[in-house]
C-alpha positions as CSV (number, residue, x, y, z in Angstrom):
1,X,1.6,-24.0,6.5
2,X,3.7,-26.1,4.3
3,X,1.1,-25.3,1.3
4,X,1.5,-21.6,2.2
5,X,5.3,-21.8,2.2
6,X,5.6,-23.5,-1.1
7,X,3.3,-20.8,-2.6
8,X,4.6,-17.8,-1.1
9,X,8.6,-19.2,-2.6
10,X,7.7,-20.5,-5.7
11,X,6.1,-17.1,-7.0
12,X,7.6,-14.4,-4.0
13,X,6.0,-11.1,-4.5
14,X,3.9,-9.0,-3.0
15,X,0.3,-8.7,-4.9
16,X,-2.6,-6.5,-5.0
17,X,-3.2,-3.0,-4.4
18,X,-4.3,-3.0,-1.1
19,X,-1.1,-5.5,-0.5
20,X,0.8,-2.5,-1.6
21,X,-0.7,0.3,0.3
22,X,-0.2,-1.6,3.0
23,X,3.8,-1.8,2.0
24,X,4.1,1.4,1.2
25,X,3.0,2.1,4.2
26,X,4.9,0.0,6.8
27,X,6.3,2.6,9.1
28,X,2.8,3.2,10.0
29,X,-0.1,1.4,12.2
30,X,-3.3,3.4,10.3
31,X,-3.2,2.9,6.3
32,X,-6.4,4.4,4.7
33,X,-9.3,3.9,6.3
34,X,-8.2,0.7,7.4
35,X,-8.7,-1.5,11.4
36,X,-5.2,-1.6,12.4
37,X,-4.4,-5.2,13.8
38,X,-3.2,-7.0,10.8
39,X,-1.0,-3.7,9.8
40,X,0.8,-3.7,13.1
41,X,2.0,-6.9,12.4
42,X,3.6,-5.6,8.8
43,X,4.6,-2.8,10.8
44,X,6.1,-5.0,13.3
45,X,7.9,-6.9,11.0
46,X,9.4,-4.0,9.1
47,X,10.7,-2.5,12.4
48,X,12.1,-5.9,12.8
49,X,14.3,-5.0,9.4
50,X,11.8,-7.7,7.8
51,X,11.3,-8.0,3.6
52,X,7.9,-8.6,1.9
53,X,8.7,-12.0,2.0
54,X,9.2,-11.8,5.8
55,X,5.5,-10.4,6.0
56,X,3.7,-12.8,4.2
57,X,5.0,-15.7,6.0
58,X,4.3,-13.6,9.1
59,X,0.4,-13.4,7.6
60,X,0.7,-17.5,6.7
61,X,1.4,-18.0,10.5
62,X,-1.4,-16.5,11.3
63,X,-3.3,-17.7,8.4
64,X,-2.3,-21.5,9.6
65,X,-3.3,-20.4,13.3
66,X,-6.8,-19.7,11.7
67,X,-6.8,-23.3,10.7
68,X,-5.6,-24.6,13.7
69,X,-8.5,-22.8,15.9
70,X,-11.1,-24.2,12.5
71,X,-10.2,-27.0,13.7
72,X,-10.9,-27.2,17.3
73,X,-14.3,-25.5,16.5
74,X,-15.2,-28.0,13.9
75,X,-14.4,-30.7,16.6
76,X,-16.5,-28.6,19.2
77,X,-19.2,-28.9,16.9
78,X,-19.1,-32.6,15.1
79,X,-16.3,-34.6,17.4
80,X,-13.2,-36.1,15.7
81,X,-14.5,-36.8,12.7
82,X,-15.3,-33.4,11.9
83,X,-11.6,-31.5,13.3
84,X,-9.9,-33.9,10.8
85,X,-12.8,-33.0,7.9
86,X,-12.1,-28.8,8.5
87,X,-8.9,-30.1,6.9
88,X,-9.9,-29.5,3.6
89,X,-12.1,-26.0,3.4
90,X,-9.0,-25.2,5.4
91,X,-6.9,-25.9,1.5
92,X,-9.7,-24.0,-0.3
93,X,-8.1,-22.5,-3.1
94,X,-8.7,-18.5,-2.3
95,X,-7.4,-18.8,1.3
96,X,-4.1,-20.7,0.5
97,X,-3.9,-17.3,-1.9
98,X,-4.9,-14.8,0.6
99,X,-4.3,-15.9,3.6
100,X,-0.1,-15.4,2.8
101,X,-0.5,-11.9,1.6
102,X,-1.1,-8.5,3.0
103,X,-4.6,-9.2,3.6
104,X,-7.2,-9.1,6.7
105,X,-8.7,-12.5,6.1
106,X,-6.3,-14.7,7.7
107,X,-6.2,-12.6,10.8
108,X,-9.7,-12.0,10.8
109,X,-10.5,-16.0,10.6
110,X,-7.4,-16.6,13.4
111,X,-9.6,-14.0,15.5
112,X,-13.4,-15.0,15.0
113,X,-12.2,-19.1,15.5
114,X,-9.9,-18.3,18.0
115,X,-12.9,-16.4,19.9
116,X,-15.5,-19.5,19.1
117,X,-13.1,-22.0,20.5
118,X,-12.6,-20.7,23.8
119,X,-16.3,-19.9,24.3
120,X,-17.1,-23.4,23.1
121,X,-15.0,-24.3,25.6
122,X,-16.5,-22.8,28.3
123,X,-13.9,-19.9,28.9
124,X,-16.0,-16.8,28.3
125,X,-14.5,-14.0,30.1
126,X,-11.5,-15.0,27.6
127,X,-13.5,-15.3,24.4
128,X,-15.1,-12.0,25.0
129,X,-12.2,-10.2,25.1
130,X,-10.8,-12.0,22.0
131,X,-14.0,-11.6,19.6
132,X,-14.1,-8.1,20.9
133,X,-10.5,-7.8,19.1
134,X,-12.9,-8.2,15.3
135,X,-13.6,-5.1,15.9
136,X,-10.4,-4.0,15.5
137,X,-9.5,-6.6,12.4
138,X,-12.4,-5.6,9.9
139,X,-15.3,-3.8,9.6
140,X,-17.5,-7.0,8.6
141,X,-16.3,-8.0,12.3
142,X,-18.6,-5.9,14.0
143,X,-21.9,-7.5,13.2
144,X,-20.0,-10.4,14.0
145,X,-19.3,-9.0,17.9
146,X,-22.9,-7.8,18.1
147,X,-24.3,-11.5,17.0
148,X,-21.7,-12.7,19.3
149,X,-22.8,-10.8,22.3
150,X,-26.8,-11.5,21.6
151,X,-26.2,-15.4,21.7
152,X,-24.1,-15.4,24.6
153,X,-27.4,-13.7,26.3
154,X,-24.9,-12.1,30.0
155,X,-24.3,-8.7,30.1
156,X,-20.8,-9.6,30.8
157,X,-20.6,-10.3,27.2
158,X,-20.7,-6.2,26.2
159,X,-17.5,-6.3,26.9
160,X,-16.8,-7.7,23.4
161,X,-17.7,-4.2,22.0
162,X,-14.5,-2.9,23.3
163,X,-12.8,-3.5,20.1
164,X,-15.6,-1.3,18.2
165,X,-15.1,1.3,21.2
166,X,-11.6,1.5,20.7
167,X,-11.8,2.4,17.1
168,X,-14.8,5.0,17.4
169,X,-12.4,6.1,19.4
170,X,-9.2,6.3,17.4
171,X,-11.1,7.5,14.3
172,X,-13.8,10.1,15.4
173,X,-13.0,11.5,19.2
174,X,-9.3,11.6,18.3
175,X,-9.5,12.3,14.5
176,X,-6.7,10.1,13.5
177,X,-6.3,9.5,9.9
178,X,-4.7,6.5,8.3
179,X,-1.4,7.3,5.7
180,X,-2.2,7.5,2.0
181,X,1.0,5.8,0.2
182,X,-0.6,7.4,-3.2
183,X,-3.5,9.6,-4.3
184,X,-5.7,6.7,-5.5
185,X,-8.7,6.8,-3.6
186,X,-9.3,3.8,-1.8
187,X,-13.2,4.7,-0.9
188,X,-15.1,1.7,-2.2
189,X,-18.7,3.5,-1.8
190,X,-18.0,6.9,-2.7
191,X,-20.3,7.4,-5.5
192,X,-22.1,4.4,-4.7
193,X,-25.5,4.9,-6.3
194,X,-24.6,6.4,-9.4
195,X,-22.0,3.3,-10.2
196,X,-24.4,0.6,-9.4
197,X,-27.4,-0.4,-11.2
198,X,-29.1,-4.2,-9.8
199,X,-28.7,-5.4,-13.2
200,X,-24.9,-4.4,-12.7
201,X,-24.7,-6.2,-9.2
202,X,-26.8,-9.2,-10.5
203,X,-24.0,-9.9,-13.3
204,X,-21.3,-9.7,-11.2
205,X,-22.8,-11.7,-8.2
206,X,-23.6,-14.1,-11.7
207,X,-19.8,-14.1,-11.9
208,X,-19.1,-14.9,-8.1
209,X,-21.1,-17.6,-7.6
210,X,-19.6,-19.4,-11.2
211,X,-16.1,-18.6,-9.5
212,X,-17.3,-20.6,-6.1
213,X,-18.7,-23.0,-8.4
214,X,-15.2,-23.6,-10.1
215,X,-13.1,-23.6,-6.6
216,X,-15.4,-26.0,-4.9
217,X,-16.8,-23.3,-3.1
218,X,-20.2,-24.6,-3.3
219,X,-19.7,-27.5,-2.1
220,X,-18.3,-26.1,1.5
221,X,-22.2,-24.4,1.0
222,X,-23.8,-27.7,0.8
223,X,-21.9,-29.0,3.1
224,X,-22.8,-26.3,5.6
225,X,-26.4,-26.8,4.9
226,X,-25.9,-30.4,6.2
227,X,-24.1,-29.2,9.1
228,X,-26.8,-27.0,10.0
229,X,-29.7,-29.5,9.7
230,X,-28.2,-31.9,11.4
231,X,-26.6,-29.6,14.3
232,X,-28.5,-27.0,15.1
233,X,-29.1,-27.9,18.4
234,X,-25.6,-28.0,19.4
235,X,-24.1,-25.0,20.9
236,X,-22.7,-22.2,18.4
237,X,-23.9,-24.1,15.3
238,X,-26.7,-21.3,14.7
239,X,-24.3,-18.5,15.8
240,X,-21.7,-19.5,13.5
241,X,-24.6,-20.1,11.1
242,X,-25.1,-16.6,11.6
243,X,-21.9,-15.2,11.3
244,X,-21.5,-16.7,8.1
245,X,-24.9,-15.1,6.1
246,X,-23.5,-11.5,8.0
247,X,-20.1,-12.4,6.0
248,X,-22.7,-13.3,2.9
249,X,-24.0,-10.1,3.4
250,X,-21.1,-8.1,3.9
251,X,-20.0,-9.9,0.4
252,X,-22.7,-8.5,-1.5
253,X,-22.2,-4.8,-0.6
254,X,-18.6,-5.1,-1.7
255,X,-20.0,-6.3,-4.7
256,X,-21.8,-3.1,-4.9
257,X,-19.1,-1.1,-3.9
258,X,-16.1,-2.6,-5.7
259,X,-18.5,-3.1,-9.4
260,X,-16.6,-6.5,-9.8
261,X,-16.4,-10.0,-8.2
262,X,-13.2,-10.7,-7.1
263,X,-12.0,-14.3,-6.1
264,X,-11.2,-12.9,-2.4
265,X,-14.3,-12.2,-1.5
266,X,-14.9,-16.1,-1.5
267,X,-12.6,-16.6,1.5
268,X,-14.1,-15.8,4.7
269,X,-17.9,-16.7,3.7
270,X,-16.1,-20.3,2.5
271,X,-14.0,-20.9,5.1
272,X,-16.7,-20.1,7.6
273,X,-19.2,-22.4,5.8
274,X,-16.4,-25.7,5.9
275,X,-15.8,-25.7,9.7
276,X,-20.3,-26.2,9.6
277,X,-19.7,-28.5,6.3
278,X,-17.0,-30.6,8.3
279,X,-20.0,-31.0,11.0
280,X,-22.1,-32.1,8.4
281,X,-19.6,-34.3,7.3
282,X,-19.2,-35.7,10.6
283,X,-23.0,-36.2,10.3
284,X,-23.0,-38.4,7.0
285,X,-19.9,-40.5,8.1
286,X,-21.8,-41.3,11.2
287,X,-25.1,-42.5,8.8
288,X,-22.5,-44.3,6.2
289,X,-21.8,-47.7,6.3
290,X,-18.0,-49.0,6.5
291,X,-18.0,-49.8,2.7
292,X,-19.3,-46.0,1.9
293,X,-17.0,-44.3,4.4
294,X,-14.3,-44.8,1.7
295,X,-16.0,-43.1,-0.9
296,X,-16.7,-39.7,1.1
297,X,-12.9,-39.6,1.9
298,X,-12.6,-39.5,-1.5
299,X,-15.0,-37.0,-2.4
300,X,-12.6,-34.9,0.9
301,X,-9.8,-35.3,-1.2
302,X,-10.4,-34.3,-4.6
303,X,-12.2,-31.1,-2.8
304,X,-8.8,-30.3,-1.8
305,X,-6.6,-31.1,-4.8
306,X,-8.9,-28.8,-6.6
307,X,-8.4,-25.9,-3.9
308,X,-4.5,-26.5,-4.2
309,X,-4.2,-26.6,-8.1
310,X,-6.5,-23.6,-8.1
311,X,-4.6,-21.8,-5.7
312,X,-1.6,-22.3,-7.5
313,X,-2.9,-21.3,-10.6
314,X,-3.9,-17.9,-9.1
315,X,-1.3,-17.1,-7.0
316,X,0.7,-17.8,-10.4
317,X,-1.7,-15.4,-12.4
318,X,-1.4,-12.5,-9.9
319,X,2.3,-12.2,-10.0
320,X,2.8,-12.6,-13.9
321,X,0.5,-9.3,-13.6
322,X,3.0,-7.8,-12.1
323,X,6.0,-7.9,-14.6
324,X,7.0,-5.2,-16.2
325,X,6.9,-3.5,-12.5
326,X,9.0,-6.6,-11.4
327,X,11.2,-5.5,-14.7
328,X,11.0,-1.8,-13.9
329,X,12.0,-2.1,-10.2
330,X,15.0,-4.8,-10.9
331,X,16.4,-2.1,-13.3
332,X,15.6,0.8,-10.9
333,X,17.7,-1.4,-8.0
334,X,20.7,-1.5,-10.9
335,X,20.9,1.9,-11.4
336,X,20.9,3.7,-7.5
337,X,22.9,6.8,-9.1
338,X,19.9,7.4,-11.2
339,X,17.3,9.8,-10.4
340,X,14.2,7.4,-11.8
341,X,10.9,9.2,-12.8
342,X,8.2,7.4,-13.7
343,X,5.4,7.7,-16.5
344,X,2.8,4.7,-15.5
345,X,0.7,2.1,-16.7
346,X,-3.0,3.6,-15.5
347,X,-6.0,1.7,-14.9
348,X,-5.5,-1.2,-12.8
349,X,-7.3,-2.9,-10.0
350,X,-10.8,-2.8,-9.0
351,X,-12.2,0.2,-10.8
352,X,-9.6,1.0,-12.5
353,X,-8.5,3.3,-10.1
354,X,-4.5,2.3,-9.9
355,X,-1.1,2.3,-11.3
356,X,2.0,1.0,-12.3
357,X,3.5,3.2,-9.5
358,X,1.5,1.9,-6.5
359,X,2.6,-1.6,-7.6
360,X,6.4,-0.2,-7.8
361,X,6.2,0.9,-4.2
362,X,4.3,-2.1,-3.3
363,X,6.5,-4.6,-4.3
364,X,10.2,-3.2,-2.8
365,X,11.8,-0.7,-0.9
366,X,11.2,2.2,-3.1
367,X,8.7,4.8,-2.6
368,X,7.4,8.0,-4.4
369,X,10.4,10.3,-3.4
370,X,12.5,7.6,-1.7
371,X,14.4,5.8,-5.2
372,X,11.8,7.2,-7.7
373,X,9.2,9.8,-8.7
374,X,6.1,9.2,-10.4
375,X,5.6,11.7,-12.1
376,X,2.0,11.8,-12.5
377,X,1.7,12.2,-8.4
378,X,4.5,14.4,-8.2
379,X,4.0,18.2,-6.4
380,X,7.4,19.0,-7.5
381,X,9.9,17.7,-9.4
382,X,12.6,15.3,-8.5
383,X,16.4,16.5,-7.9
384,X,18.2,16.6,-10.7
385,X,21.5,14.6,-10.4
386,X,24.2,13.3,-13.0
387,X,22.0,11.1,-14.5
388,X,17.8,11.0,-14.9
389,X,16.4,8.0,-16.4
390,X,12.8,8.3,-17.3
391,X,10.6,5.0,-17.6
392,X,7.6,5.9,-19.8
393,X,4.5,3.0,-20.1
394,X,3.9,2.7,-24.0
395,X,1.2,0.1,-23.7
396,X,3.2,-3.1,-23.3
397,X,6.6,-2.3,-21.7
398,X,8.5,0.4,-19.8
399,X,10.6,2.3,-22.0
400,X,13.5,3.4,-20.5
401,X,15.7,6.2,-21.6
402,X,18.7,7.7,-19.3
403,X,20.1,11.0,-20.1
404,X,23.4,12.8,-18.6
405,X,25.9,10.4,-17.5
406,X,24.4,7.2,-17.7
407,X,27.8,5.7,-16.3
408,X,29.3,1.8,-17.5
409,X,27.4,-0.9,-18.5
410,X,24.0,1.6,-18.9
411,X,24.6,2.2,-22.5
412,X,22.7,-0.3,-25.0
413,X,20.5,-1.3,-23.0
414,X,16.9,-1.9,-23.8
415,X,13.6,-2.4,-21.6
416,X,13.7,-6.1,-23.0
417,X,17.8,-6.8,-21.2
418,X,16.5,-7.7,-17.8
419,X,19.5,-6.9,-15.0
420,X,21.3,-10.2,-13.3
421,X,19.3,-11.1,-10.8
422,X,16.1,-9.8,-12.1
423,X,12.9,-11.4,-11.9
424,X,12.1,-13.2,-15.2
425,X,8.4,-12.2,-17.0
């Protein structure tokens, strides 16, 4: 949590487009076509009066609660040896990024371990009901719940489908429909099989393995593989086993889907994989002399220096993306008299599908028709007060031009003289 914290201060922003739809939409519990558990709690926290930051230490609670129930599976699984080992997947570099933002996979990891632990622990009417709640976290959940429910070999267990119910549910027999903050279209598989060749997918699942290569990813894979060979006859080792090629799985038709490797797609498949690798770990320390043990502690703490330094180094990377938003929306603050309309930077995100505006709405209070208008989603144009000011992209800053009665301290200024108070680029 303390990681999580010091990340989430040192570079405090909101990121990513989904991160922003989500935002944008905080007075409501459906976004897109989204499961609605993790935004009730940025819902929550907006009723609340909450910020961004307020929300993504509200996500590194539960992110940290993910770790917290890692680790009483890991020690279900390998004893001591192996709660105390989950310590460092539980530092691996893409959860310490996503886990604090507006993301599902630190919910869905506090649900699926949280769900393992108490069945582990013999309390299965419980555990049920929790890993029934996956199917209300993420749609790689569900064949989660259904592998869930064929190991646990009752028919008591069914009632883990609830969650899956519930949204069938919602969606279909009531026809509810999530809020779209903007009109970028947010289906991944719409057009599916005229985007993606195999050559296409093998590149880019080229390019995620050499990013789990370079976050010790691959390692928490080995690891695993020990963990399995060594465990499989303990209860949940093959389940979890399980759960983890589903997640592999569900990775590779998001490859598909999204045409691009993205570092978040390592987290849950990763994470998953290091509470079996800290089993396995458990393993080899039990098979290692006293004059050896030293040297795999080692080996446990370089693994997670390298996820820290690498989180940083991304978490740093996905905000300085951000900056001439960060700019726009500091100068946008300083100006409340102004009606703002916006000309954006196009083609961002996966598939290029996004814009400067979603990040604007994403990263404050201001949203299309609430403190500006983008004016290439606008159905009508914006009222027309004293003053306009119209911030057109010209390929490497917002240029910003105000018109009417710009009022004091507005004249002169340049898209380069950043407000007091603004972020820096």
């Amino acid at each position: 949590m303390g990681l999580r914290l010091t990340l989430l201060y040192t570079f405090a922003a909101n990121y990513s487009f989904d991160g922003f739809q989500r935002w944008a939409g905080r007075d409501h519990l459906l976004v897109q076509a989204w499961l609605p558990v993790t935004q009730s709690v940025i819902a929550a926290v907006a009723a609340l009066g909450g910020s961004i930051t307020d929300a993504r230490i509200a996500m590194s609670v539960l992110a940290a609660g993910a770790v917290a129930a890692g680790v009483v599976v890991a020690g279900r699984l390998g004893g001591r040896v192996a709660a105390w080992a989950f310590l460092v997947p539980s530092c691996y570099g893409p959860f310490l990024v996503w886990g604090g933002a507006l993301y599902q996979e630190g919910t869905f990891l506090l649900v699926l371990f949280s769900g393992l632990a108490l069945a582990l622990s013999g309390r299965l009417a419980l555990a049920d009901l929790v890993i029934g709640l996956l199917g209300l976290v993420r749609y790689e959940g569900w064949p989660c719940v259904v592998l869930y429910a064929a190991w646990r070999r009752d028919p008591r267990a069914l009632v883990a489908l609830w969650g899956m119910g519930a949204w069938l549910l919602i969606r279909y027999g009531l026809d509810l429909g999530g809020y779209h903050a903007s009109p970028a279209d947010f289906d991944d598989w719409e057009g599916l099989g005229d985007r993606t060749t195999v050559s296409s997918w093998a590149r880019d699942a080229r390019r995620l393995f050499m990013s789990a290569w370079n976050s010790g990813g691959v390692s928490f894979g080995v690891a695993a593989v020990v963990g399995i060979v060594t465990g499989w006859r303990r209860p949940g080792v093959l389940l979890l086993a399980a759960v983890g090629l589903a997640q592999v799985a569900a990775v590779a038709g998001w490859l598909a889907g999204l045409e691009i490797a993205t570092y978040r797609m390592l987290v849950v498949p990763v994470v998953v994989a290091g509470v079996l690798g800290a089993a396995g770990a458990s393993a080899v320390w039990a098979r290692l002399s006293e004059s050896l043990r030293p040297g795999l502690v080692l080996i446990g703490t370089l693994l997670l220096c390298v996820g820290v330094v690498d989180a940083w180094r991304a978490t740093r990377s996905e905000v300085f993306k951000l900056t001439p938003e960060r700019v726009l929306l500091a100068r946008i603050a300083a100006r409340p008299d102004c009606d703002w309309v916006v000309t954006p930077r196009a083609g961002l995100g996966t598939r290029l599908r996004h814009d400067g505006c979603e990040v604007l709405q994403g990263l404050g209070a201001p949203r299309h028709g609430e403190g500006f208008w983008c004016d290439t989603w606008a159905v009508a144009p914006p009222p027309e007060r004293a003053c306009t000011a119209r911030a057109v992209w010209d390929g490497e800053s917002y240029e910003v031009a105000f018109h009417g009665n710009m009022g004091p301290g507005a004249a002169g200024m340049s898209e380069d003289a950043v407000p007091t108070g603004a972020p820096a680029p």
